[in-house]
FIPA-712982 format. One record per residue (C-alpha): residue in three letters; x, y, z. Coordinates in steps of 0.001 Angstrom, whole numbers. Layout:
<pts>
('ALA'; (X; Y; Z))
...
</pts>
This chain:
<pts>
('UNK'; (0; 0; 0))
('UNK'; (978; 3759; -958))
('UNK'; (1774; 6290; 1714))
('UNK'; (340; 9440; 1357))
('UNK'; (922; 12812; 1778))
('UNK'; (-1114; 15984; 1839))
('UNK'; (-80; 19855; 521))
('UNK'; (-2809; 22301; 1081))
('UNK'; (-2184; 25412; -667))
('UNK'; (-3775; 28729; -1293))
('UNK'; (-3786; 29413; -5416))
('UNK'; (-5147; 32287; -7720))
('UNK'; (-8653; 31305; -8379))
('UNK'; (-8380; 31548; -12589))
('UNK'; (-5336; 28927; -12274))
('UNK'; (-7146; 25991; -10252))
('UNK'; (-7876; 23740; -13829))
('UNK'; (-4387; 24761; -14670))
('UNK'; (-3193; 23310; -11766))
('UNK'; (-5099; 20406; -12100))
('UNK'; (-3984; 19866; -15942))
('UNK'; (-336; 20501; -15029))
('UNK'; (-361; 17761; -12302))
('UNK'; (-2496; 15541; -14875))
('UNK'; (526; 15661; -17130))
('UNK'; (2750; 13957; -14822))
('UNK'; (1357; 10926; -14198))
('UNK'; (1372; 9159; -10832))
('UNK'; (2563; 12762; -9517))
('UNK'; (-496; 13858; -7195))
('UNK'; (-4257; 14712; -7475))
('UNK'; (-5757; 18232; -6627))
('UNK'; (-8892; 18410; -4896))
('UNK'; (-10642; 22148; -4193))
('UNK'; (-11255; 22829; -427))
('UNK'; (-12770; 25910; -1167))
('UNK'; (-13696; 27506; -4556))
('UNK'; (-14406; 31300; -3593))
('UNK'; (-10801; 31149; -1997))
('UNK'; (-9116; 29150; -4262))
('UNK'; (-7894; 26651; -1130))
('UNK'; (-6704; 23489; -2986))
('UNK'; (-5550; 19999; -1446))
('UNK'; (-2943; 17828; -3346))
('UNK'; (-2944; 14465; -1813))
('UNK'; (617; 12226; -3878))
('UNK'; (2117; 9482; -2852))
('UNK'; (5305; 10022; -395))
('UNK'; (7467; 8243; -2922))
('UNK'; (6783; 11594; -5732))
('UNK'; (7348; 14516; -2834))
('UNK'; (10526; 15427; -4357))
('UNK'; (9684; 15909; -7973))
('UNK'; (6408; 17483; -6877))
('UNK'; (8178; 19944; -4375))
('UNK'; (10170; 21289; -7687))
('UNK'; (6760; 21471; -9418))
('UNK'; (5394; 23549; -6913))
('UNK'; (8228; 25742; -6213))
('UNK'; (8201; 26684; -10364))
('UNK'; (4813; 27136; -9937))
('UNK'; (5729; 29525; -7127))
('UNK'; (7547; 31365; -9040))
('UNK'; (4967; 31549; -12213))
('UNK'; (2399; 33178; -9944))
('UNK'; (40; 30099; -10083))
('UNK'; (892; 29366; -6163))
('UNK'; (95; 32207; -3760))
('UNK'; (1074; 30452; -283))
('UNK'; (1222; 26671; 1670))
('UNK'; (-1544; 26408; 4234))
('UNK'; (-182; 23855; 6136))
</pts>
């Protein structure tokens, strides 16, 4: 069985299906879930063994402007 991990992260409401179609490309990478819609709070749940190559996906993401801040 899979570990799992959990990012929740604020993003700009316009990007959320970009988010989602970015982590669709990588397959096996993580799945984003919206917490909350009018806020743009999203959840990707991945499997421990991807953290790594997510945490550089998220960081140029970061830097794009799609990621505003980590919640937890």
């Amino acid at each position: 069985m899979w570990e799992i991990g959990q990012l929740q992260l604020r993003v700009n409401r316009s990007d959320i299906s970009y988010l989602r179609f970015i982590l669709e490309g990588y397959d096996g990478l993580g799945i984003v879930s919206t917490l909350e819609p009018i806020s743009a709070q999203v959840v990707i749940t991945y499997p421990l063994s991807r953290k790594a190559p997510l945490v550089r996906l998220i960081h140029a993401l970061r830097r794009e402007g799609v990621i505003k801040e980590d919640l937890k």
